[in-house]
C-alpha positions as YAML, in Angstrom:
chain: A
units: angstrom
residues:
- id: 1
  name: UNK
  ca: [0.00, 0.00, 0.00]
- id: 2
  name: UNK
  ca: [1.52, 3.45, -1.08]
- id: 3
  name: UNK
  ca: [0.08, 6.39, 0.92]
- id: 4
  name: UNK
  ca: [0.53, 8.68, -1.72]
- id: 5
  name: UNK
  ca: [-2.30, 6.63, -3.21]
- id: 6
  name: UNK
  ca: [-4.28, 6.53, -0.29]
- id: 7
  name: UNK
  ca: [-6.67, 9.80, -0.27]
- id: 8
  name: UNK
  ca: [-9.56, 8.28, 1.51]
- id: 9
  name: UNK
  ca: [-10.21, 5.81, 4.54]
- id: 10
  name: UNK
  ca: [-13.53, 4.34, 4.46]
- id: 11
  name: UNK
  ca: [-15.23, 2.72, 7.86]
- id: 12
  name: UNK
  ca: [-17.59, 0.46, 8.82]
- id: 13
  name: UNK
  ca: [-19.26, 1.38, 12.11]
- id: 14
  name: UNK
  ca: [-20.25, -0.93, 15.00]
- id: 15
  name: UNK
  ca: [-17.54, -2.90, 15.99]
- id: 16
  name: UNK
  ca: [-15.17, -0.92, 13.88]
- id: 17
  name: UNK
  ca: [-15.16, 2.70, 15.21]
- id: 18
  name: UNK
  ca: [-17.96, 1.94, 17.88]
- id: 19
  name: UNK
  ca: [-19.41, -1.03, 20.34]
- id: 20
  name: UNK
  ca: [-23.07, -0.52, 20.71]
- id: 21
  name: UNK
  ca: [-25.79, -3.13, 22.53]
- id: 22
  name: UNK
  ca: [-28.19, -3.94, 19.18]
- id: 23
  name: UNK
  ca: [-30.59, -6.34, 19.82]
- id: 24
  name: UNK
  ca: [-29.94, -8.49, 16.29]
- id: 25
  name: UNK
  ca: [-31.71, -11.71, 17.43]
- id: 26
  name: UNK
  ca: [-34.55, -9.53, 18.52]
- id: 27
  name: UNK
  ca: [-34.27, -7.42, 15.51]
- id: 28
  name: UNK
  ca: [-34.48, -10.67, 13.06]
- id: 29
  name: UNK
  ca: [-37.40, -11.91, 15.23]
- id: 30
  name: UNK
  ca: [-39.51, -9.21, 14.08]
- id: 31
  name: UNK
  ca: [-38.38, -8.96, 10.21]
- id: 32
  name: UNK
  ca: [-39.27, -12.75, 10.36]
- id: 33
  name: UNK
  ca: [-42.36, -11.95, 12.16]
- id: 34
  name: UNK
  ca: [-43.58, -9.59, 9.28]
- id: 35
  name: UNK
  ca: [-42.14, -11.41, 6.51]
- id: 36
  name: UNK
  ca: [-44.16, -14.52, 7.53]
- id: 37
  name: UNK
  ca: [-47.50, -12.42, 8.58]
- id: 38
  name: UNK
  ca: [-47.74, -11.97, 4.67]
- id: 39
  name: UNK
  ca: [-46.66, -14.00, 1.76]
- id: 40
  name: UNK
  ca: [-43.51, -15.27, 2.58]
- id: 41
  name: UNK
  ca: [-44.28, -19.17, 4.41]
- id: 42
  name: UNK
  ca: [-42.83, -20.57, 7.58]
- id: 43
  name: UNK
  ca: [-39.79, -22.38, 8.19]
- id: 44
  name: UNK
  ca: [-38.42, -20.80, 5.12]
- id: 45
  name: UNK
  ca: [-36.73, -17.78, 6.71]
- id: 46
  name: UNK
  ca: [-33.92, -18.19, 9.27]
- id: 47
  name: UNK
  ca: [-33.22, -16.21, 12.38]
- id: 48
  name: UNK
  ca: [-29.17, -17.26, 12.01]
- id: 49
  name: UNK
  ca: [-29.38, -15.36, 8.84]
- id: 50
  name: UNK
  ca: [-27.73, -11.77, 8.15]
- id: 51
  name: UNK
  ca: [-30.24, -8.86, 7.88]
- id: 52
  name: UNK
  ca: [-29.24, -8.52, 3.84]
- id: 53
  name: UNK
  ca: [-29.78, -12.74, 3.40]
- id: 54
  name: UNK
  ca: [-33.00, -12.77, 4.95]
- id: 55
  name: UNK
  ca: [-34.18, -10.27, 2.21]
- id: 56
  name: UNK
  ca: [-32.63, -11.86, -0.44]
- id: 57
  name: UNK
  ca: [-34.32, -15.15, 0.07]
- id: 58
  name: UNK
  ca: [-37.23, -13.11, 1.13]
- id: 59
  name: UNK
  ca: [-37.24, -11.38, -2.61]
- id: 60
  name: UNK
  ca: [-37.07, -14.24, -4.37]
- id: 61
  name: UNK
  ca: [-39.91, -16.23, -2.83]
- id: 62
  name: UNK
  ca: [-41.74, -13.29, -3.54]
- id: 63
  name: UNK
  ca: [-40.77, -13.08, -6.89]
- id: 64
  name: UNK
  ca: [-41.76, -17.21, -7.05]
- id: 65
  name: UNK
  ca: [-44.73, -16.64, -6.15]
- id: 66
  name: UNK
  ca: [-45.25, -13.03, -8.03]
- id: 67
  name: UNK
  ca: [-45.90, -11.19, -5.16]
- id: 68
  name: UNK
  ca: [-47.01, -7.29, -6.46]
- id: 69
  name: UNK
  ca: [-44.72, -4.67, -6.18]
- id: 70
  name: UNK
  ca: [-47.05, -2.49, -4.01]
- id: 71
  name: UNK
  ca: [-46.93, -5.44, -1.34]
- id: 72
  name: UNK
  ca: [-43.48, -5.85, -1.28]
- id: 73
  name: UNK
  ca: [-42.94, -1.91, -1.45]
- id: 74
  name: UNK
  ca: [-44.95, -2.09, 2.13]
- id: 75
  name: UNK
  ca: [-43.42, -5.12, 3.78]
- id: 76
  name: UNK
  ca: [-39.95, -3.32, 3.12]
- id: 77
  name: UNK
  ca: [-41.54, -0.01, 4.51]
- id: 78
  name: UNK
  ca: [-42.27, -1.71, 7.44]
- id: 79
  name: UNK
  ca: [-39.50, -4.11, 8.04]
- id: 80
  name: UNK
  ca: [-37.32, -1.09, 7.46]
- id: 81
  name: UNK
  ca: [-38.84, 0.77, 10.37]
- id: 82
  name: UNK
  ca: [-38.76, -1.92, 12.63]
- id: 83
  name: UNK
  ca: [-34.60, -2.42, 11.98]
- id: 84
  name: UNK
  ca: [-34.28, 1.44, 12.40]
- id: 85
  name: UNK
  ca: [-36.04, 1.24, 15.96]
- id: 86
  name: UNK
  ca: [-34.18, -1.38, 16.98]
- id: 87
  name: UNK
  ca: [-31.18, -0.01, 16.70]
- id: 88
  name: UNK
  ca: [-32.45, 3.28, 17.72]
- id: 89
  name: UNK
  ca: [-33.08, 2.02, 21.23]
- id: 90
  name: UNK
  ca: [-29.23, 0.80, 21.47]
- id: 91
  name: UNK
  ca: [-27.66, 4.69, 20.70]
- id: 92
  name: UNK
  ca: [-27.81, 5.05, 24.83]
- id: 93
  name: UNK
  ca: [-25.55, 1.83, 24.74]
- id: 94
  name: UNK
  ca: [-22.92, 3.15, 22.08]
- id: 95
  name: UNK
  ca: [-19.59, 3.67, 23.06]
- id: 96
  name: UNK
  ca: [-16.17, 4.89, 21.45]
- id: 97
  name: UNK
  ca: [-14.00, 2.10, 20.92]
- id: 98
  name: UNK
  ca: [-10.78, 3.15, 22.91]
- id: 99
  name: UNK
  ca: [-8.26, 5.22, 20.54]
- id: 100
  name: UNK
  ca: [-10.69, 5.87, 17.55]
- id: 101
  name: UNK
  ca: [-11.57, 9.15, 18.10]
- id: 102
  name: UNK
  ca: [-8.40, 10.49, 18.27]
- id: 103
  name: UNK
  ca: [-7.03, 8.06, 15.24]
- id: 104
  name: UNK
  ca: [-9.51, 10.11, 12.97]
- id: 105
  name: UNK
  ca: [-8.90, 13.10, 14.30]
- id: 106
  name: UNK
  ca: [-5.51, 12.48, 13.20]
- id: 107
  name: UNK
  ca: [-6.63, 11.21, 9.85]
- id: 108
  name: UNK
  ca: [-8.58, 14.08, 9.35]
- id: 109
  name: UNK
  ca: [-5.57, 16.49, 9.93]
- id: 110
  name: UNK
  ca: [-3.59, 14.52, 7.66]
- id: 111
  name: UNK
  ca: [-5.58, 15.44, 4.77]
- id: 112
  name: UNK
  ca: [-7.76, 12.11, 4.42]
- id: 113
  name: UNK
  ca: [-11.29, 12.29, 3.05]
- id: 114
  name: UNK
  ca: [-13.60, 10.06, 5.65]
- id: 115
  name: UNK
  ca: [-16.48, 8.34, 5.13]
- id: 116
  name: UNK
  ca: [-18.72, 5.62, 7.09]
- id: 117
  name: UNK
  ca: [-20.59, 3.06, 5.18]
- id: 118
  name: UNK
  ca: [-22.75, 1.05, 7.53]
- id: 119
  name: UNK
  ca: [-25.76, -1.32, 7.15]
- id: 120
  name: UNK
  ca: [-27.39, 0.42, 9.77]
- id: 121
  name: UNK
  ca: [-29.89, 3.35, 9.50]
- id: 122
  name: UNK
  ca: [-28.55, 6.59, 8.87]
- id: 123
  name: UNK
  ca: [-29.74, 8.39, 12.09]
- id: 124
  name: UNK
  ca: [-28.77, 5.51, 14.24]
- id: 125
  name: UNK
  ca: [-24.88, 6.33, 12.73]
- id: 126
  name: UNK
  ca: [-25.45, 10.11, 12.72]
- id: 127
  name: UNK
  ca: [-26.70, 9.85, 16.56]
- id: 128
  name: UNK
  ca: [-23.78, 7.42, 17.33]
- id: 129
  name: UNK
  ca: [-21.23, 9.40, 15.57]
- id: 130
  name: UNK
  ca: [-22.38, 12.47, 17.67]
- id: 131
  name: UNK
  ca: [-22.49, 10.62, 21.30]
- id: 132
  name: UNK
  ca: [-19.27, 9.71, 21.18]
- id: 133
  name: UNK
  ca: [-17.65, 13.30, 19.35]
- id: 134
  name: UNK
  ca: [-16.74, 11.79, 15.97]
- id: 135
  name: UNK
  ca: [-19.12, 13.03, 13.76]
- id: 136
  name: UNK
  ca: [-17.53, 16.11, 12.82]
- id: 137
  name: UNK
  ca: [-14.58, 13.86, 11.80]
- id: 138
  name: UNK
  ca: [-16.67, 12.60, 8.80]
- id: 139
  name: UNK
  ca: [-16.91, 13.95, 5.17]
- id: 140
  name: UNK
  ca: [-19.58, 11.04, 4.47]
- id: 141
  name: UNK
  ca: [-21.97, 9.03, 6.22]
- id: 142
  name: UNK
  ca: [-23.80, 6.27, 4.04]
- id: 143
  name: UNK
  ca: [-26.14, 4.40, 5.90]
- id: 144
  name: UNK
  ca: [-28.65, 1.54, 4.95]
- id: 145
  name: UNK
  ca: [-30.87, 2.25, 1.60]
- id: 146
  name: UNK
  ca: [-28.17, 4.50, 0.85]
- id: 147
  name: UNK
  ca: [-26.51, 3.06, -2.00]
- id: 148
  name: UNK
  ca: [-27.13, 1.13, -4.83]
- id: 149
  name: UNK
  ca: [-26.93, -2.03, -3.19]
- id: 150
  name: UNK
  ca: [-25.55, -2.47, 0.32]
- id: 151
  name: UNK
  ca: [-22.50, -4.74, 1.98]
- id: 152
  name: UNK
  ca: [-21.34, -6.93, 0.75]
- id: 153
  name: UNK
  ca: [-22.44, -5.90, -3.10]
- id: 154
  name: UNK
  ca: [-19.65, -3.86, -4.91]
- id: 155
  name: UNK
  ca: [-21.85, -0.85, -6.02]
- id: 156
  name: UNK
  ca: [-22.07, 0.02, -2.01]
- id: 157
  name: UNK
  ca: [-18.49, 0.83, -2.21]
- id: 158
  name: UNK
  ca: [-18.19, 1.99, -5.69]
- id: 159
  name: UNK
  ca: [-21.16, 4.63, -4.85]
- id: 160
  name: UNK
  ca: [-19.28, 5.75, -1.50]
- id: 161
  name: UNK
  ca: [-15.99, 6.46, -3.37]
- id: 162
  name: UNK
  ca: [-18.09, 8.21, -6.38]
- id: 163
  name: UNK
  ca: [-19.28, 10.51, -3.46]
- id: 164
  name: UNK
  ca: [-15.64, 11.22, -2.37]
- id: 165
  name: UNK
  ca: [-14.65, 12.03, -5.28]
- id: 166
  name: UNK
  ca: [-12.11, 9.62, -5.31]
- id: 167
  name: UNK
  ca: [-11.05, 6.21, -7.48]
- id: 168
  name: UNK
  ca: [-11.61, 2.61, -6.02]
- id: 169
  name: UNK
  ca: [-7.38, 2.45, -5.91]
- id: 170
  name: UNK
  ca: [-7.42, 5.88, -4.10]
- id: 171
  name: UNK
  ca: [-9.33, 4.22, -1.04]
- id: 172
  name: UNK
  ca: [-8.89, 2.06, 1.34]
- id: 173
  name: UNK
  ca: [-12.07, 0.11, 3.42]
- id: 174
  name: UNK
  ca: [-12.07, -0.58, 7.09]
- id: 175
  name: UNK
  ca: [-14.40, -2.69, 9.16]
- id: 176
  name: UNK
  ca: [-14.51, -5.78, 11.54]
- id: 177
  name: UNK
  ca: [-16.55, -8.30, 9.43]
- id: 178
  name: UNK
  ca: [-15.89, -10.68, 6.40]
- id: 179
  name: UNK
  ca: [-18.94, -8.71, 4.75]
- id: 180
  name: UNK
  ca: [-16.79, -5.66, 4.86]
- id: 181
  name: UNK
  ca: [-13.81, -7.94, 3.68]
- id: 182
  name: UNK
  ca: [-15.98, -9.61, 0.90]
- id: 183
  name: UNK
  ca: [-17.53, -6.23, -0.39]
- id: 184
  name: UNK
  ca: [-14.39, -4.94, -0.84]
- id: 185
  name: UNK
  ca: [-12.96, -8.10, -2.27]
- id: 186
  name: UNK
  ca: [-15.77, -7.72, -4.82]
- id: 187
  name: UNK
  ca: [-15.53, -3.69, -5.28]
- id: 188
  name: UNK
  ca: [-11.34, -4.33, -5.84]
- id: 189
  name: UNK
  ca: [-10.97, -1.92, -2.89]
- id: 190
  name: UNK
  ca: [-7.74, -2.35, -0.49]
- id: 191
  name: UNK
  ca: [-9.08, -3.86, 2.86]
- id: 192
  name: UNK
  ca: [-7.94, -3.47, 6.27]
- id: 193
  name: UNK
  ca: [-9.67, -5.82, 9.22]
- id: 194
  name: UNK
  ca: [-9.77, -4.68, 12.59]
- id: 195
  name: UNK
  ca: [-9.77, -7.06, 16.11]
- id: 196
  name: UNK
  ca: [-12.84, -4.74, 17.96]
- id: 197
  name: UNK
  ca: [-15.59, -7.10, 16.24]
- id: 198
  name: UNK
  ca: [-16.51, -10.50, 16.57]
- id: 199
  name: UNK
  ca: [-13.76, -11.49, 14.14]
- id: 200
  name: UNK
  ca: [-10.85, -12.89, 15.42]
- id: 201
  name: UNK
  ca: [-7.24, -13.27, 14.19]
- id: 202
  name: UNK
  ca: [-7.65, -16.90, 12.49]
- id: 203
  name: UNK
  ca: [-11.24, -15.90, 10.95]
- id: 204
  name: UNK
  ca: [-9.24, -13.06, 9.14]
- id: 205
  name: UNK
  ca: [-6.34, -15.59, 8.27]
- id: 206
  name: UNK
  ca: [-8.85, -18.41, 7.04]
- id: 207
  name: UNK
  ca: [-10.82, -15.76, 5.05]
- id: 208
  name: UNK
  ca: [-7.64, -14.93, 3.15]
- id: 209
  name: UNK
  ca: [-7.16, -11.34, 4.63]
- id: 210
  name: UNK
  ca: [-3.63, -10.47, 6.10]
- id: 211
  name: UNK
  ca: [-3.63, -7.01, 6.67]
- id: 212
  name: UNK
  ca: [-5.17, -6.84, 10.42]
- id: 213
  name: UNK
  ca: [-4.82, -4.26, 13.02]
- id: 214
  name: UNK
  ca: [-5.61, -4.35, 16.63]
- id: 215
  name: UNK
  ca: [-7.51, -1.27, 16.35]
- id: 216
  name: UNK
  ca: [-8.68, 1.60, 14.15]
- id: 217
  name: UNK
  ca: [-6.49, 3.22, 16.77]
- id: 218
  name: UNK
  ca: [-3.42, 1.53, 15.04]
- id: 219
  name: UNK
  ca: [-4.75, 3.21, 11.22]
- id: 220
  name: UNK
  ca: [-2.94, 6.57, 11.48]
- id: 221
  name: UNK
  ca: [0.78, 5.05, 12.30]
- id: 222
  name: UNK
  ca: [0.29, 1.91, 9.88]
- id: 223
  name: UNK
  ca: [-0.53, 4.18, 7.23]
- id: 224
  name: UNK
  ca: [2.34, 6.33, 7.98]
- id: 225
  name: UNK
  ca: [4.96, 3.63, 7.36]
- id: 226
  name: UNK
  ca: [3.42, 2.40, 4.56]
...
């Protein structure tokens, strides 16, 4: 990795730059809840699922059984509120994972363009951002229905870096979870994994990713050397 090249660091946000208390099983519970109150049968959905495979699945049953548009338009509506209060309720919860803050402060005063690209609602990040003093930090915050497609898709990266202004090779992506590995795997975007998460060291290694910091706290002096 050249810095020269490097004009932008992109982040994902819980686990990466913050640790928050989301309810996920609870969260699931209720998409599944909705999805199966309409046209979608049971026992096809599962609650082990991620948020973006349960909708996949859920999309093509409906498109199996040629569900209209307007019904699927309001089952999305609805499902979309329910994720955006559940994670609502966590943002007393959310706390600065130790270092960040002042690793993209540093960032920032180097001349980096930053941007957040989370699968989370946009005023759950912007309220997060703003608890813990980062959001001012921030030249872009892309939150869920916010691009094309979202994590782990390429266009959710390829749309961020449009909106920075910058190439795919100019940035470099951030975040804690093999989603955030794969999308930029599939977007041909530099990756960095970070130890905050869930993921651990040998879940990196086994996923083919070497470049792995303790922290986002660790970004400002790896990029300097590089």
């Amino acid at each position: 990795m050249t810095k020269s090249k490097i004009r932008g660091v992109v982040f994902d946000l819980d686990g990466t730059l913050i640790r928050s208390t989301i309810d996920f099983p609870k969260m699931k519970r209720r998409m599944i809840a909705i999805l199966e109150g309409g046209e979608i049968p049971r026992g096809r959905l599962s609650p082990t699922d991620t948020t973006v495979v349960t909708m996949e699945k859920a999309e093509r049953i409906w498109e199996e059984k040629g569900v209209p548009e307007a019904e699927r338009t309001r089952v999305r509506a609805e499902i979309n509120e329910v994720m955006n209060r559940t994670e609502l309720e966590a943002v007393s919860t959310v706390e600065e994972v130790e270092g960040v803050g002042e690793a993209v402060r540093r960032l920032k005063e180097e001349g980096y363009k930053l941007a957040v690209l989370t699968r989370g609602h946009n005023a759950y990040a912007m309220e997060s951002l703003r608890k813990t003093g980062m959001l001012g930090f921030f030249d872009l915050i892309l939150g869920r229905n916010e691009t094309p497609r979202p994590k782990p898709y390429a266009e959710a990266l390829k749309h961020t870096a449009g909106l920075m202004g910058l190439g795919l090779d100019e940035i470099v992506f951030v975040g804690d979870h093999p989603i955030d590995a794969t999308c930029a795997k599939n977007a041909s975007v530099r990756f960095i994994g970070v130890l905050t998460g869930w993921t651990k060291v040998e879940v990196w290694e086994d996923h083919g990713e070497k470049t792995i910091l303790n922290s986002v706290g660790d970004l400002p002096d790896y990029l300097a050397k590089q």
